[in-house]
N, C-alpha and C positions, 0 to 999 in steps of 0.2 A: 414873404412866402414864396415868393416868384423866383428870388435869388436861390432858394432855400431848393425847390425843387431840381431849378438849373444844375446844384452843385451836385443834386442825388444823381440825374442823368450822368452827368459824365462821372460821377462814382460807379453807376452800374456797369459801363462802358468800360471802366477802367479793369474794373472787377474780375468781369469773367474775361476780357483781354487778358489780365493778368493769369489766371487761372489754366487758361489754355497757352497762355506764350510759355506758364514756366513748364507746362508737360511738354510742348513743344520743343525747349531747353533740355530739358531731359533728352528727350529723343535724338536731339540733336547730337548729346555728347556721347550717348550710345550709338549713333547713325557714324560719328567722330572716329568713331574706333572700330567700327567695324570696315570705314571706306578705309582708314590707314592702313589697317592688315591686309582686304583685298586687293589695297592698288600696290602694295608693297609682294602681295602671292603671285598676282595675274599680271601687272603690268597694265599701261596705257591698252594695249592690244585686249587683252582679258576681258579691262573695264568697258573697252566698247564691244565688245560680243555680249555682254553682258546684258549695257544701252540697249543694244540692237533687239534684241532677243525682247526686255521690258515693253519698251514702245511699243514693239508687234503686240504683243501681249493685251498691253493695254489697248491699242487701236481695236483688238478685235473683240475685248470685253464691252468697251461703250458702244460699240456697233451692235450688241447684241441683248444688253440690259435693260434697253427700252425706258430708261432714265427712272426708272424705281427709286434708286440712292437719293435724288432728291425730289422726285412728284414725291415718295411716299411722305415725307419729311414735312411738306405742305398740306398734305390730307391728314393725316393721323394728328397733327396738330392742332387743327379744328376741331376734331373730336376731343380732346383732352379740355382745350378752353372750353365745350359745352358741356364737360363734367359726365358724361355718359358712358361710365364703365362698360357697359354693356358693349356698346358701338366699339369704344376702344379696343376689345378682344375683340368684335369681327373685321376691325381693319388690321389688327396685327394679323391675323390670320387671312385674309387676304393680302398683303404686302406678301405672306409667308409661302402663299400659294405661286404667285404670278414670281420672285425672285426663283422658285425653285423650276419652273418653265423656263425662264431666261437664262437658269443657269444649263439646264439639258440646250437648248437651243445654242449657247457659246461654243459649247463641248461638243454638238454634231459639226457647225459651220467650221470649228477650228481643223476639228478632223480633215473634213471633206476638203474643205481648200488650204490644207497643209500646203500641199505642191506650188501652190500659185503666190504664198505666204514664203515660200522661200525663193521663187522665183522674182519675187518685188525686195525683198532684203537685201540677200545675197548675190555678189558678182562671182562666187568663188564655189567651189565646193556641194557637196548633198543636205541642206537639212531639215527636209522633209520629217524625216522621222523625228527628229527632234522638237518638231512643232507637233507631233502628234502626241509626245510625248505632253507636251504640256498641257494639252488640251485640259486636262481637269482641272487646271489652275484656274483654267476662266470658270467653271463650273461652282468654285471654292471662292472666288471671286464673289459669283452673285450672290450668295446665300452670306457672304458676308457683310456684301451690301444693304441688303435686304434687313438685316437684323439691327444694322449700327442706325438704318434709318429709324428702326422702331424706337431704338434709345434717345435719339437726335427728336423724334418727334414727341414722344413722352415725356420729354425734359429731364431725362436721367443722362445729366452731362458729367459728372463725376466717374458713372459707367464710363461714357465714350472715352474720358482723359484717362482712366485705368488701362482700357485693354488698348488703346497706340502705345501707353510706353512700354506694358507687359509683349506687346505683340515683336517689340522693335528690340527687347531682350531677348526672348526667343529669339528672334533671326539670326540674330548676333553669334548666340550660342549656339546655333545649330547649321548655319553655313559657312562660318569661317573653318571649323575642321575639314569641311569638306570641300573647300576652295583646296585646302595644304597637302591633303591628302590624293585628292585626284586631281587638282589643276584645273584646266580651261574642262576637262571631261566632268567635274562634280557641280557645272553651271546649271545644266537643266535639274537633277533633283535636286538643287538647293533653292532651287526658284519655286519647285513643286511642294517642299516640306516648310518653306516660308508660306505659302497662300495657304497649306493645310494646318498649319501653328495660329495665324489672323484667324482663321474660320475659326478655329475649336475653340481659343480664348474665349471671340465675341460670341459668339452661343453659351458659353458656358456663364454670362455678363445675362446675355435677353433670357434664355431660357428660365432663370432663377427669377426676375422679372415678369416675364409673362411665358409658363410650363407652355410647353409645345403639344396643342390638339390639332392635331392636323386632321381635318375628316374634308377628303373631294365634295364640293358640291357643284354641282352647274351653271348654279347662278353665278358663281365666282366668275365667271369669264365675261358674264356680262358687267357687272360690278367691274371691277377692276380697266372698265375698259376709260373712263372719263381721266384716272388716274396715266391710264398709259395713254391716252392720246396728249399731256401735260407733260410726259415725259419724252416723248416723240421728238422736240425740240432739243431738251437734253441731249437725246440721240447724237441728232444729229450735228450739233454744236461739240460735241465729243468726239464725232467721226472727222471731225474737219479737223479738231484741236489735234487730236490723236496723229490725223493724215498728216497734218502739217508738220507732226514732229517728227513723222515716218519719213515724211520725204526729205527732211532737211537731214537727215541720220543718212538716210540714204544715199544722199548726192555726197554730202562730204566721205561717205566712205568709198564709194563711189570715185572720185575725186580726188581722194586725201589718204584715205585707208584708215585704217581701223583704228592706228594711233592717235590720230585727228577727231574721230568719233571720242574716242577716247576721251582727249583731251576735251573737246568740247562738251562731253557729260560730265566733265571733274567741273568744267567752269558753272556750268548750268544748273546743277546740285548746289551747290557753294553757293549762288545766288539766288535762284528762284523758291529751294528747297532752304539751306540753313540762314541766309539773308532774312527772307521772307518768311519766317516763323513769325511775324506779327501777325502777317496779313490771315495766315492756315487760324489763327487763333480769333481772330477778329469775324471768321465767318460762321463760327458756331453758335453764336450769338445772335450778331446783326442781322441775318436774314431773318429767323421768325420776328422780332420786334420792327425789320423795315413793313411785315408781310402783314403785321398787327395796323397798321397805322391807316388802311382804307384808302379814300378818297380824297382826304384831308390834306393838300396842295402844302399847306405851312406846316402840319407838323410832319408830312415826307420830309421838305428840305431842313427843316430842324434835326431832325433824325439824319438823315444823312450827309447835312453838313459839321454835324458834333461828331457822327463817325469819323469822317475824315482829319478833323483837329484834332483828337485823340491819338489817330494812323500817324497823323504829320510828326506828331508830337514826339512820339514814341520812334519810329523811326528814322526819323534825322542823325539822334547823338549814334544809333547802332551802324547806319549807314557810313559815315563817317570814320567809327570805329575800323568798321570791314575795310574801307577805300584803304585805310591808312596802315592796317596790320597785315595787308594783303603777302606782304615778303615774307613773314614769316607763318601767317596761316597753310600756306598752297604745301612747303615742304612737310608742315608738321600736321596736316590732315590728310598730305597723300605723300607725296616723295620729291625731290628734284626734278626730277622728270615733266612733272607736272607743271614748271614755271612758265615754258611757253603757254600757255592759258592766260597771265598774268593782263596781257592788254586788253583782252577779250572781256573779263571779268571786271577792268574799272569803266568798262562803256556800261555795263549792264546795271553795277550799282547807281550809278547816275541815274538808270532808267526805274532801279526801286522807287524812288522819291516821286516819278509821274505815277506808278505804279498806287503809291499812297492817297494821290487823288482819285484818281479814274476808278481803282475797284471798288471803294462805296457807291460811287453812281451807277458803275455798272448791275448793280442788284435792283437796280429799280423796274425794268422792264423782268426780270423773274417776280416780282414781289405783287407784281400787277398782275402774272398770268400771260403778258404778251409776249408770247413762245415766238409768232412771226418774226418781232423787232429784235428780240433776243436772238435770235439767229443768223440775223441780215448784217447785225453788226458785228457778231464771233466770224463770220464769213468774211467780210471787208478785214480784219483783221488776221485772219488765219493766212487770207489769197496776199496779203499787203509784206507779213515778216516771211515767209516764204520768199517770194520775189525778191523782197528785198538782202533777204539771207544771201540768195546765190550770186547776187551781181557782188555785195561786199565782194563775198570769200575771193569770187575770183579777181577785185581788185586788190586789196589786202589781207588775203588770207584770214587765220583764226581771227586775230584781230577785228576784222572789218565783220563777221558774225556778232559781235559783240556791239558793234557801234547800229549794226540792222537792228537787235534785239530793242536798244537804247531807243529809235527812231522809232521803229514801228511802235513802242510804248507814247510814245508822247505825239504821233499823229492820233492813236486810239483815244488819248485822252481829252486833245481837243475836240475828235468826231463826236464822243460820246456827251460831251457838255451840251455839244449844239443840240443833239440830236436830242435828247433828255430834255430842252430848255423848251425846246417846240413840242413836242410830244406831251411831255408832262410837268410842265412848267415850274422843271428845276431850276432852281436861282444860288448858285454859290455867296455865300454869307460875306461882309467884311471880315471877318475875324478868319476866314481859313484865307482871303485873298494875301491878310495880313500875316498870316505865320509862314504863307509859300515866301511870299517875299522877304520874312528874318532867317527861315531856315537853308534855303535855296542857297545863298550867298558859302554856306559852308561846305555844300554838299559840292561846286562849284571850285573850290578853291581849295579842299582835298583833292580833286582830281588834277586841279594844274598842279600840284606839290609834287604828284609821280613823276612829272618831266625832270623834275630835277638832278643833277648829277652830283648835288653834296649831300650826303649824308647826312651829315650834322643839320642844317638845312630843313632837309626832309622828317626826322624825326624828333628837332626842336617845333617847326612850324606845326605840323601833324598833330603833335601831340593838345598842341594850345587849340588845335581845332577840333579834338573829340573835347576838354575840358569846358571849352566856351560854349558847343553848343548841349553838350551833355546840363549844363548850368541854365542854357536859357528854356532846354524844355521840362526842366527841375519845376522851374520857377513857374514857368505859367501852367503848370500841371498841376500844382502847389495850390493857386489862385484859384483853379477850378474845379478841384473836385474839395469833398470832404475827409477821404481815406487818409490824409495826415493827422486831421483832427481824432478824428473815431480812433488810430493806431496811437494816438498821445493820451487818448482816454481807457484805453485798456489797458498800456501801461501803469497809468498810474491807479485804477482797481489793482491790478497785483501787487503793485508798491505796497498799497494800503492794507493788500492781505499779509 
């Protein structure tokens, strides 16, 4: 019975991983084709005005959201597990309340400190107005926050994987014409009709879900205040995340100019965004079930050591794959241009693999509610890749951003072990010690393979090392879950029909 349930766990794990990686996949190859045509319309220089423009964006949305997107996700999900309709509609309707404040509050701060928003950006030029311009975006922002949380917290995950791939079509279709047709000038309303395209889908997803009765009450602001003090940490672990990536955009354009920015958003996309499609997929899941688990010291580290075997699992043969098809991905998802990135990007997949460990631990300090310790240590990490960003760059340029990114990954992941092990006496399992050390060796020896100067060489060796490790996390994937069995037994009902 014991084996029996082991195998259900990492079935369940596999499950909805699967389920969010392949919208995730979707997205990606719609995401595929739209960065092609963009970096092929704007150029290197476009895409980092682009970068530039985003990051503010976002810095000055998490500054102002007050962490809704996930305290709500945490509260509204207590109410569903105690079965109480009732409650349910007056939290969707407080979530609905306090997102719609946050979002007028993005929308005045964006306004008002436009000036100083372009005075932290840009070394060049007026654009002021154009940060004024976008101000609704954050406003579209919250309220879309605000709703995906109501789905994420009701457990209508099917909704949330709808409207990312629907949203990410829309975009597609509706700011590539206006990249070709007005240039570097159709960036801000295509940034503005992308965040009003996300908004309208996901309402059109919650509203049919839970009809919107919006009636002001007073108490609302009391109420909603335990929620935003939970979210308060959010905040600010978003203003640092957000700052850190303002300032490192900054310095290199700063530094470097805007081609550089460029380039380093084409690499940083490529890996943290289509690399890392496990990881986006692995969190729609694993937090409510790490956040279900209580007290319970052995079944935390059970739960979050079969997360991480699963991550390891799953990620290794794609990792691999990325190191090794690197020469020909960079041209055929952006352009030639793009190849300088290319050293930047094998330090950084190196650092997916620490990345595979560290982020299931890292949900443990959210999953407890300890907003302090969760902050102390996105801080020590935010203060750490920064620093360490700008000494790289100015030793080895693009390059040496990519070996900081690598580094500061795998000091995070050791801090976070200790720090977890003392705190909340997390214990890493034999069996993930044992698959870091079978899969590592590949991850490892794709990267010494890009020194090579023979071809032949390089995409004989390569290739044996996406099939060898593709095979070994076949196998033990195989051993551990059930989803091969259940997938051989509904084949053979339809045989029989």
């Amino acid at each position: 019975m014991e084996s029996k349930d082991k195998k259900n766990s990492y079935s369940h794990i596999m499950k909805y991983t699967g389920l969010f990686g392949g919208v995730q996949f979707l997205n990606i190859l719609v995401g595929v084709v739209r960065n092609k045509l963009v970096a092929i319309i704007l150029g290197p220089g476009g895409m980092g005005l682009v970068s530039l423009f985003n990051s503010t964006i976002k810095l000055v949305s998490e500054s102002t959201n007050l962490g809704i997107s996930m305290s709500a996700v945490k509260n509204i999900s207590t109410e569903v597990d105690s079965g109480d309709e009732s409650s349910v509609l007056h939290h969707v309707a407080l979530i609905r309340f306090w997102s719609l404040l946050t979002g007028i509050l993005g929308f005045v701060i964006c306004v008002l400190f436009s000036p100083l928003l372009d005075a932290w950006t840009f070394s060049w030029g007026d654009h002021t107005l154009h940060f004024v311009l976008l101000s609704p975006v954050i406003f579209l922002m919250a309220i879309t926050g605000g709703e995906v949380a109501i789905l994420k917290g009701t457990r209508r995950l099917s909704a949330v994987a709808a409207i990312s791939f629907y949203s990410m079509v829309a975009v597609l279709l509706m700011t590539v014409p206006i990249y070709y047709i007005y240039g570097e000038s159709g960036i801000v309303p295509s940034l503005f009709l992308a965040a009003l395209a996300q908004m309208l889908i996901t309402v059109a997803y919650s509203f049919r879900q839970y009809p919107l009765r919006f009636k002001f009450r007073r108490e609302l602001f009391a109420e909603g205040m335990g929620m935003i003090k939970l979210g308060i940490a959010f905040v600010l672990a978003g203003i640092m995340g957000s700052g850190a990536d303002f300032l490192i955009r900054s310095f290199l354009n700063n530094n470097g100019g805007l081609d550089i920015v460029g380039l380093y958003n084409a690499g940083y996309v490529m890996t943290f965004v289509y690399a890392g499609m496990v990881f986006t997929a692995m969190e729609t899941d694993y937090f409510p079930r790490l956040s279900a688990v209580g007290s319970d010291v052995a079944e935390q580290n059970m739960c979050v050591n079969r997360q991480i075997e699963v991550t390891l699992l799953l990620v290794s043969p794609l990792m691999v794959l990325f190191m090794v098809a690197m020469p020909l991905l960079l041209p055929l998802l952006y352009s030639g241009k793009f190849m300088a990135v290319t050293g930047m990007m094998q330090f950084v997949v190196l650092g997916m693999f620490v990345r595979a460990v560290s982020l299931p631990i890292a949900y443990l300090p959210l999953s407890k509610g300890d907003s302090v310790l969760y902050l102390v240590v996105e801080a020590v990490y935010d203060v750490m890749v920064v620093g360490l960003t700008v000494v790289a760059y100015n030793l080895w340029g693009l390059t040496g951003t990519g070996a900081a990114l690598a580094l500061s990954l795998l000091i995070d992941c050791v801090m976070l072990y200790a720090v977890m092990k003392i705190r909340y006496g997390y214990d890493m399992s034999r069996d993930v010690v044992r698959y870091m050390g079978v899969l590592l060796p590949f991850a490892l020896m794709s990267f010494l393979i890009t020194m090579t100067d023979s071809s032949v060489v390089y995409w004989v060796m390569g290739c044996l090392l996406v099939l060898s490790s593709s095979a070994v996390s076949i196998y033990i994937l195989h051993n551990k879950t059930s989803l091969w069995e259940k997938l051989v037994q509904k084949i053979g009902q339809k045989l029989h029909l």
